[in-house]
N, C-alpha and C positions, 0 to 999 in steps of 0.2 A: 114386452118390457118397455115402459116408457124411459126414456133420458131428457135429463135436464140442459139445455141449449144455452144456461147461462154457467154451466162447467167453464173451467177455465183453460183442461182440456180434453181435447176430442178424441174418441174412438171413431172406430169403423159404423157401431151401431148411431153415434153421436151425426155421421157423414151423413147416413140414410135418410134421417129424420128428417134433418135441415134439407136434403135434397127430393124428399117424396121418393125414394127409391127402395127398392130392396136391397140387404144385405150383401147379396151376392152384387149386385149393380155397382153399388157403395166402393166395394172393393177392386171393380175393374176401374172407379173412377181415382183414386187414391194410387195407384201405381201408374197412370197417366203422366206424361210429361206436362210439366206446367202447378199440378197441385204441391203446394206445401209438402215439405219434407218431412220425413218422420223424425218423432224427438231423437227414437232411440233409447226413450227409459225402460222399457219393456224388451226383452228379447221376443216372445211370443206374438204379439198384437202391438198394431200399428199405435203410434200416441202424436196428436196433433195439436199446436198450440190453435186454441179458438180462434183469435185478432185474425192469423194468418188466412185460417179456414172463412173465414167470414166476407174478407176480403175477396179472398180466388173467388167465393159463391156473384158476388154482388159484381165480377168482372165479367163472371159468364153467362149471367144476366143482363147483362147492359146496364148496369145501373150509373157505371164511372165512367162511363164514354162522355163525352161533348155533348152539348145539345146539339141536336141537325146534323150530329154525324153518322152516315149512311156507311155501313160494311159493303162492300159491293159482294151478291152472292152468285157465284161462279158454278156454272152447271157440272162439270167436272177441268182438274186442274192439265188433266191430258190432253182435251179435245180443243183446239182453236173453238172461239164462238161462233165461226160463221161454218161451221162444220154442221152436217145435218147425219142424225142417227138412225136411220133404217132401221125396221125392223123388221121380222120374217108377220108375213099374218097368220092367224090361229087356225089349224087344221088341229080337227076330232083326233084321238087315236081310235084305234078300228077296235071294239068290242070281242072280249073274249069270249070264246065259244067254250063249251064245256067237249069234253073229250068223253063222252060216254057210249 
């Protein structure tokens, strides 16, 4: 089913397009903190005003940043950076045998 991107407003299926995702994807990103609220004219299916949706899209793309401004990307938020992660080395598991 194709949707028209110059609606005024969005669905879930409306989310997917704009975003190259699946359905299902669409939906885990619309209950997210941070995306546009739903109208609320629908009980059943989410309804999103376009403007708002269009914006969040072009925030999470970088489009509205600064020029030259760098996100610093942090290997996780738990670990000091000068922490180093060990990890175990790869051992086989031992092959099953048949019981015959």
């Amino acid at each position: 089913m194709m949707v028209e991107l110059s609606d005024p407003i969005y669905t879930v299926r409306h989310v997917a397009a704009l975003c190259h995702c699946s359905v299902r994807t669409a939906r885990q990103l619309v209950r997210r903190c941070g995306f546009p609220p739903n109208l609320g004219l629908s009980g059943r299916q989410y309804l999103f005003d376009s403007q708002a949706v269009m914006l969040w899209w072009r925030e999470q793309r970088g489009e509205l940043r600064p020029a030259g401004a760098v996100t610093p990307r942090v290997k996780s938020a738990l670990l000091p950076a000068s922490y180093q992660v060990v990890t175990k080395p790869y051992a086989r598991r031992p092959r099953r045998t048949s019981a015959a």
